[in-house]
C-alpha positions in Angstrom: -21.8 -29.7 -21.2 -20.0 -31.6 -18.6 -19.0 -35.5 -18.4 -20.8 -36.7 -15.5 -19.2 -39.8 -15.8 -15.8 -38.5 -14.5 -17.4 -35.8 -12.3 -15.4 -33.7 -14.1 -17.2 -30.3 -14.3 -14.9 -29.5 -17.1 -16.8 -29.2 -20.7 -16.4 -31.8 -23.1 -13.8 -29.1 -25.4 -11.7 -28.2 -22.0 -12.2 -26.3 -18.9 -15.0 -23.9 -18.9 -15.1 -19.7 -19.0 -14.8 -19.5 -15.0 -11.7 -22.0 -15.1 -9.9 -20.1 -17.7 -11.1 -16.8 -15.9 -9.4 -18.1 -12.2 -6.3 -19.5 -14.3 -5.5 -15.9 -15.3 -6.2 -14.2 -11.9 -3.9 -16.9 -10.4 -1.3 -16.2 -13.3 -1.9 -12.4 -12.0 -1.5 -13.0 -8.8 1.6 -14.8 -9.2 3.5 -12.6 -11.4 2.1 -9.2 -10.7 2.2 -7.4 -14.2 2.6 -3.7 -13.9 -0.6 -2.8 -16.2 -2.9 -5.3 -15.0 -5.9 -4.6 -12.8 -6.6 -7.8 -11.0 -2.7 -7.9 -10.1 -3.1 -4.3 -8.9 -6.0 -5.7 -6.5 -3.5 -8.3 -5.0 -0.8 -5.4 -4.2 -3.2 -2.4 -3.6 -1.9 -0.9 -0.3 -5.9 -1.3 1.0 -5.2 -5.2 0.5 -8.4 -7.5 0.9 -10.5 -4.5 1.7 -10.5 -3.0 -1.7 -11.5 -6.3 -2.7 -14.2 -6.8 -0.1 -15.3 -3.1 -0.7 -15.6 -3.9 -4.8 -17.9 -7.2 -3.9 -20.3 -4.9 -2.3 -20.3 -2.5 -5.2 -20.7 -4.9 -7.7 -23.5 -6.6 -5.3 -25.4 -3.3 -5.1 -25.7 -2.8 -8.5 -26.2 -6.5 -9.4 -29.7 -5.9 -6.9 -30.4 -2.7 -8.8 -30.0 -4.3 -12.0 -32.7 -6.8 -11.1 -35.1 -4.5 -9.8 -35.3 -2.5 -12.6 -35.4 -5.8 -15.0 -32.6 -4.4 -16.9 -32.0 -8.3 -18.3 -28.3 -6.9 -19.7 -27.2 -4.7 -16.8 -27.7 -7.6 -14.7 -25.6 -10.0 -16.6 -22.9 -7.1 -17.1 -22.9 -6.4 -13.1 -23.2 -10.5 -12.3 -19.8 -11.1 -14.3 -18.1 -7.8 -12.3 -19.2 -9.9 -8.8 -18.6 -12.9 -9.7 -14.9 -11.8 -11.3 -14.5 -10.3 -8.0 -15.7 -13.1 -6.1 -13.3 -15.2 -7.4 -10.1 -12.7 -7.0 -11.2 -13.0 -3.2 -11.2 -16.9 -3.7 -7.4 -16.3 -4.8 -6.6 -14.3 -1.9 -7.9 -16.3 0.6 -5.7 -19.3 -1.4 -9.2 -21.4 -2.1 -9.7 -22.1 -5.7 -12.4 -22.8 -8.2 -12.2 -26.6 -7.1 -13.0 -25.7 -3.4 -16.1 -24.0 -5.0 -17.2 -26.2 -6.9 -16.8 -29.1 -4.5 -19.0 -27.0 -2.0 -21.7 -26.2 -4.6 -21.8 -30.4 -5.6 -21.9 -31.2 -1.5 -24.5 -28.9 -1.6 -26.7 -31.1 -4.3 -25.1 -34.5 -4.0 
């Protein structure tokens, strides 16, 4: 649910799943835990191109998922691409706003 009135795309309890999500890969990007994978994806020594290489993982098997109408599969690979999506977002220092202000020009 969101509060059109405001334009707020938050829902009506707080931010939603894919705010908290880019909250904690901006929190890993700024303090780089040891033990973390998404901080290990903002210091792996193939940089943005391990990144870019993952999005086209995660896309193939997304299509794959699809094809073969496995309705679970799909969801399971569409949260991988769009986790990884969004670490990309991060890199490139856009944020969740920037997306979601494209999305609403896009319908608005």
């Amino acid at each position: 649910m969101t509060d059109e009135t405001s334009g707020d795309r938050e829902s009506a309890d707080g931010p939603t799943v894919l705010d908290d999500l880019f909250s904690t890969i901006e929190e890993r990007k700024r303090e780089l835990p040891a033990d973390s994978y998404t901080a290990s994806l903002f210091t792996h020594e193939k940089g943005e191109n391990a990144v870019l290489e993952k999005i086209g993982e995660e896309t193939t098997e997304t299509i794959l998922a699809a094809k073969d109408d496995d309705d679970d599969e799909l969801l399971y690979e569409s949260g991988d691409l769009l986790y990884h999506l969004l670490v990309l977002l991060a890199m490139k220092d856009l944020d969740i706003d920037d997306l979601r202000e494209e999305l609403e020009s896009r319908f608005g």
